[in-house]
C-alpha atoms as a printed R data frame, in Angstrom:
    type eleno elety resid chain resno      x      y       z
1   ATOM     1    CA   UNK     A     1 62.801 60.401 132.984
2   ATOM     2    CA   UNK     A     2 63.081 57.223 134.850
3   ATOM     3    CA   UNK     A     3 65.202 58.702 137.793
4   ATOM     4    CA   UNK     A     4 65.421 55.748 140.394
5   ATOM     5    CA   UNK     A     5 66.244 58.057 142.931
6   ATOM     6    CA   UNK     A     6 63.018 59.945 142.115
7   ATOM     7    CA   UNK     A     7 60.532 57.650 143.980
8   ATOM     8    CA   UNK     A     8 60.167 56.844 147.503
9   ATOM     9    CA   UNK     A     9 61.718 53.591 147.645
10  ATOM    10    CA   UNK     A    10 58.730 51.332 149.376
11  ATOM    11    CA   UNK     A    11 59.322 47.814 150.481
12  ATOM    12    CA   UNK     A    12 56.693 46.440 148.182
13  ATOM    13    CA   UNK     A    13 53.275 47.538 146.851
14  ATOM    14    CA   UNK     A    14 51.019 48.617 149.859
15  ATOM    15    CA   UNK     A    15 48.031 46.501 148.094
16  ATOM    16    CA   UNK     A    16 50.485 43.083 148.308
17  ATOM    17    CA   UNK     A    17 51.756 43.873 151.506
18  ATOM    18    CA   UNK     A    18 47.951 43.706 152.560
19  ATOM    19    CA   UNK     A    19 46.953 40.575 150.869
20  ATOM    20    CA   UNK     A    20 49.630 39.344 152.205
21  ATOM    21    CA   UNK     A    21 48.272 40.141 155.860
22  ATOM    22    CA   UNK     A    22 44.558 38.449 154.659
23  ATOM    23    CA   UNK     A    23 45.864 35.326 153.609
24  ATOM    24    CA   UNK     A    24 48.163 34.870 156.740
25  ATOM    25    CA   UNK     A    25 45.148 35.739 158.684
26  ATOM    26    CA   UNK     A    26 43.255 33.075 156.566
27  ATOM    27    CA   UNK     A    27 45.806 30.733 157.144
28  ATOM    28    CA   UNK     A    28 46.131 30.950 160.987
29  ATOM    29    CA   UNK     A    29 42.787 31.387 161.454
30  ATOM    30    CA   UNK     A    30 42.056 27.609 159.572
31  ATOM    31    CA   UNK     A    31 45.046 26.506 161.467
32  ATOM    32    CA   UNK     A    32 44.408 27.459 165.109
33  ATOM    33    CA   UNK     A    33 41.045 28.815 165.255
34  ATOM    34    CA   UNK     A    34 40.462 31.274 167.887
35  ATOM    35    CA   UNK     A    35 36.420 31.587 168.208
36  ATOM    36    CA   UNK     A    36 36.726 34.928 170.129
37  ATOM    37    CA   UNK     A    37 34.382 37.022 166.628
38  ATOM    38    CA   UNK     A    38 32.237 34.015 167.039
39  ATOM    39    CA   UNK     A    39 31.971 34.464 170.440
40  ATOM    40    CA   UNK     A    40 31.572 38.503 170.660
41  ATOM    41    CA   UNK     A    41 29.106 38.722 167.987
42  ATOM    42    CA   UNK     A    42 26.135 37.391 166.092
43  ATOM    43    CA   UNK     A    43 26.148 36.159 162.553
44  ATOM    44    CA   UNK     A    44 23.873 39.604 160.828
45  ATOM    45    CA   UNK     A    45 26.476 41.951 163.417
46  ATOM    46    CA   UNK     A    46 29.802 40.692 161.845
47  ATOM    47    CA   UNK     A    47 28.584 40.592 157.982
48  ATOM    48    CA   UNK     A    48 26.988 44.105 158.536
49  ATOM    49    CA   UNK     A    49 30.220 45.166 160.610
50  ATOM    50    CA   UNK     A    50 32.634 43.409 158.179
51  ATOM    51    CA   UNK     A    51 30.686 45.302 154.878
52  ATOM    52    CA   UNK     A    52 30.449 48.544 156.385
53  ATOM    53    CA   UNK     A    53 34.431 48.599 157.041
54  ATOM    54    CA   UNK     A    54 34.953 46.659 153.842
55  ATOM    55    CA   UNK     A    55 32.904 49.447 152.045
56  ATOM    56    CA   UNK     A    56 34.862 52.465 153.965
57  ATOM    57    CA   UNK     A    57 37.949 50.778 153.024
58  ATOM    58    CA   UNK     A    58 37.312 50.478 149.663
59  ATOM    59    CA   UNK     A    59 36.187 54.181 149.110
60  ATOM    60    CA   UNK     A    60 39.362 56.149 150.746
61  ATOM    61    CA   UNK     A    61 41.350 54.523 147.977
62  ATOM    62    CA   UNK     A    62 39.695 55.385 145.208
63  ATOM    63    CA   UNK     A    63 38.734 59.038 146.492
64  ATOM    64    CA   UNK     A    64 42.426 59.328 147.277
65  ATOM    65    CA   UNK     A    65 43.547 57.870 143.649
66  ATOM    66    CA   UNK     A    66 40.777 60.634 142.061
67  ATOM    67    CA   UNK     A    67 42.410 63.288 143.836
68  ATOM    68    CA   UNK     A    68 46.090 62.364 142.156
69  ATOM    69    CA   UNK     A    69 44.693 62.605 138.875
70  ATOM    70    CA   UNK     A    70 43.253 65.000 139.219
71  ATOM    71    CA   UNK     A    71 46.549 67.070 140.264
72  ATOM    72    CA   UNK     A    72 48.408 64.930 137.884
73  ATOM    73    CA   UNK     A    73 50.598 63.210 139.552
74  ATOM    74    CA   UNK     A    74 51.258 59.294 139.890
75  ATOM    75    CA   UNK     A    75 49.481 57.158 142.267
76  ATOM    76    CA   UNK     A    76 52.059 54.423 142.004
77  ATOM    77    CA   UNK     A    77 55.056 54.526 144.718
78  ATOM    78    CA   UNK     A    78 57.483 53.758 142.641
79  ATOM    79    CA   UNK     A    79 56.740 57.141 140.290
80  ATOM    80    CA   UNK     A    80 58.042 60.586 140.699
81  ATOM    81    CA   UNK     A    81 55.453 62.224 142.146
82  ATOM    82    CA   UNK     A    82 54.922 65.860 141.081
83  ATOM    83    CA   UNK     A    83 52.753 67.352 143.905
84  ATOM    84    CA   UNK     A    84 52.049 67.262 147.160
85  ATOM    85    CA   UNK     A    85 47.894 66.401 147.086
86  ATOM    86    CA   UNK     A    86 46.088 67.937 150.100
87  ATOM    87    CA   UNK     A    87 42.744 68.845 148.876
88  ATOM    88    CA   UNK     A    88 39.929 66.221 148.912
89  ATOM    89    CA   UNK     A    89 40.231 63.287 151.798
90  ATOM    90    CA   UNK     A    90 44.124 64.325 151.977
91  ATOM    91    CA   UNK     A    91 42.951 67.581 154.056
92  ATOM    92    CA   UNK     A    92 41.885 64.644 156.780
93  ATOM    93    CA   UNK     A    93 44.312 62.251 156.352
94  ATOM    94    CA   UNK     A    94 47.733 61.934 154.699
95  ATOM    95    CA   UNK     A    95 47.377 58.000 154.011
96  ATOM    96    CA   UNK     A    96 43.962 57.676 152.937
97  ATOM    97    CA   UNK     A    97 45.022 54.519 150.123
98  ATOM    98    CA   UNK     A    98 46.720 52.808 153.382
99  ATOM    99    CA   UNK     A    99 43.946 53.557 155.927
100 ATOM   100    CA   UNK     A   100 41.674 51.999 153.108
101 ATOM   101    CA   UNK     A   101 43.769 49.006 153.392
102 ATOM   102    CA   UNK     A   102 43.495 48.185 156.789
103 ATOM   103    CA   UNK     A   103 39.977 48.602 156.944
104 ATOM   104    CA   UNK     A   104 39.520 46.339 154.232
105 ATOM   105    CA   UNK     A   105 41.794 44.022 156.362
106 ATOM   106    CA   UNK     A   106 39.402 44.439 159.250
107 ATOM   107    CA   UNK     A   107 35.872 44.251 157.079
108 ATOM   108    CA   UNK     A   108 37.242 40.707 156.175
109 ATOM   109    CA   UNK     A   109 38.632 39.531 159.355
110 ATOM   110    CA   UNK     A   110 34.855 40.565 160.891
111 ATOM   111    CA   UNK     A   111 32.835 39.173 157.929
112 ATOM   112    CA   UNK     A   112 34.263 35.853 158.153
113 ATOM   113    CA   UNK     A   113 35.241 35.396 161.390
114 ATOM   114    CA   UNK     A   114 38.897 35.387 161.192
115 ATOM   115    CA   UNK     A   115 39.984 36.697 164.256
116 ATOM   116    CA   UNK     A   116 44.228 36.224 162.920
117 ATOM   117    CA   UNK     A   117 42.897 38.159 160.106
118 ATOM   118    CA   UNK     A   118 41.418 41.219 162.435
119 ATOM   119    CA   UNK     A   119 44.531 40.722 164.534
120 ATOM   120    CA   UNK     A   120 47.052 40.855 161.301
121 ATOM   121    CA   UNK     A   121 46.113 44.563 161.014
122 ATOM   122    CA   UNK     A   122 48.352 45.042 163.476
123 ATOM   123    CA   UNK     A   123 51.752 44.067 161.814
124 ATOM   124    CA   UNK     A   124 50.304 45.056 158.399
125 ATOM   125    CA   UNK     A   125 50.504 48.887 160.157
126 ATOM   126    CA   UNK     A   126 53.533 48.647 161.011
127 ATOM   127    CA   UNK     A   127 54.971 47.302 157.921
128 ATOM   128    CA   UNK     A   128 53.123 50.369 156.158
129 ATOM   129    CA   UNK     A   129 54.448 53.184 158.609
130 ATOM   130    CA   UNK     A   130 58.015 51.605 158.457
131 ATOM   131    CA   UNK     A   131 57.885 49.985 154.825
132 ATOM   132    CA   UNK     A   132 56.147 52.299 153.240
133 ATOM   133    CA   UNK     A   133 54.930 55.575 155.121
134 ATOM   134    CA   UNK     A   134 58.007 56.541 156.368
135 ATOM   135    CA   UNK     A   135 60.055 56.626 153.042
136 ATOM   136    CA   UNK     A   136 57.304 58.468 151.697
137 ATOM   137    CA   UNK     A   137 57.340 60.787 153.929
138 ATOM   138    CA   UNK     A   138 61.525 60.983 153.363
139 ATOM   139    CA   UNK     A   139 61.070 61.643 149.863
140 ATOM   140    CA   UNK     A   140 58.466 64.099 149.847
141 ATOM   141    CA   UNK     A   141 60.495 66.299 152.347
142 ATOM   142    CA   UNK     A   142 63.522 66.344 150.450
143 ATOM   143    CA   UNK     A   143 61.371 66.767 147.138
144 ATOM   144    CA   UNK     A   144 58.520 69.309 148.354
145 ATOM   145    CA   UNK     A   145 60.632 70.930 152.037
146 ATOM   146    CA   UNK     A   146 58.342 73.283 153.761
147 ATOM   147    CA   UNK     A   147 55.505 72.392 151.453
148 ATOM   148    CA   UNK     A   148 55.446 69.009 152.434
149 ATOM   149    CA   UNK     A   149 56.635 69.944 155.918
150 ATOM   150    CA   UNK     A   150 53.376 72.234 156.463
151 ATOM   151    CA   UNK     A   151 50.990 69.585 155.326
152 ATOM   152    CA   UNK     A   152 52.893 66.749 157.172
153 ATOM   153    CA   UNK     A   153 51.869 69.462 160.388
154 ATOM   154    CA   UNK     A   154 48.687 69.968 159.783
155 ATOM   155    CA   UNK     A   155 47.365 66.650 158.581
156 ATOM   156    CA   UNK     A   156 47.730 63.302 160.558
157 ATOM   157    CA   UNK     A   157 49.132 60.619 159.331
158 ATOM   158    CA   UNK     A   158 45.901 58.135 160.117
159 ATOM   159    CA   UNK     A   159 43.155 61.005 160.208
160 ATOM   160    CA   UNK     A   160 42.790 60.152 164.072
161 ATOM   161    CA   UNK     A   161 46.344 61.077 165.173
């Protein structure tokens, strides 16, 4: 059953779109320097700021893919999915896997002092919400209706709002 029309239809793969946003942010940041990290914070704050977000980021991921097994259901964008998943970090936030992703982003920017990397979280959102999060969101309300449509109310998008 490879029904095109079955999937959500995302601009790329979330994890791309965020490398993408690091190595920009690595590039700017060795072409035009911006010292503000450098200035803000020590050495010990930024690579114990940059781990701790690094580490969150990395978790929400893979406690968001154990959850889709566990329903059985692709993680991949591109696959019908076959539930809507709301138990586990999904009853706090309905984009754990992208949430994940910019905190990475972040962890990195801190860590080493890339301040275009800290600032490229900002277009890497919106990419996600409009690249990404928004044509899930589509798909799973024509494919789940009021299921979805009662999660999508209850659950932020972000976990914060």
């Amino acid at each position: 059953m490879n029904d095109v029309t079955d999937s959500a239809g995302v601009i790329a793969p979330p994890p791309l779109i965020a490398l993408a946003a690091v190595l920009v942010g690595f590039v700017l940041n060795w072409l035009l320097p911006l010292y503000v990290l450098a200035t803000l914070m020590g050495f010990w704050t930024r690579v114990v700021i940059g781990i701790v977000l690094f580490a969150g980021g990395i978790s929400l991921p893979v406690l968001a893919r154990r959850q889709f097994v566990q329903a059985g259901t692709y993680v991949n964008p591109y696959k019908p999915v076959s539930q809507v998943v709301c138990s586990g970090v999904y009853r706090y936030v309905r984009n754990p896997m992208y949430v994940g992703l910019m905190l990475i982003t972040g962890g990195l920017g801190i860590a080493f002092t890339s301040d275009w990397t800290l600032l490229m979280i900002i277009p890497l959102a919106f990419i996600l919400r409009n690249g990404v999060v928004l044509r899930e969101e589509r798909y799973l309300e024509r494919k789940f209706g009021d299921t979805y449509l009662r999660y999508k109310a209850s659950v932020p998008r972000w976990g914060i709002w």
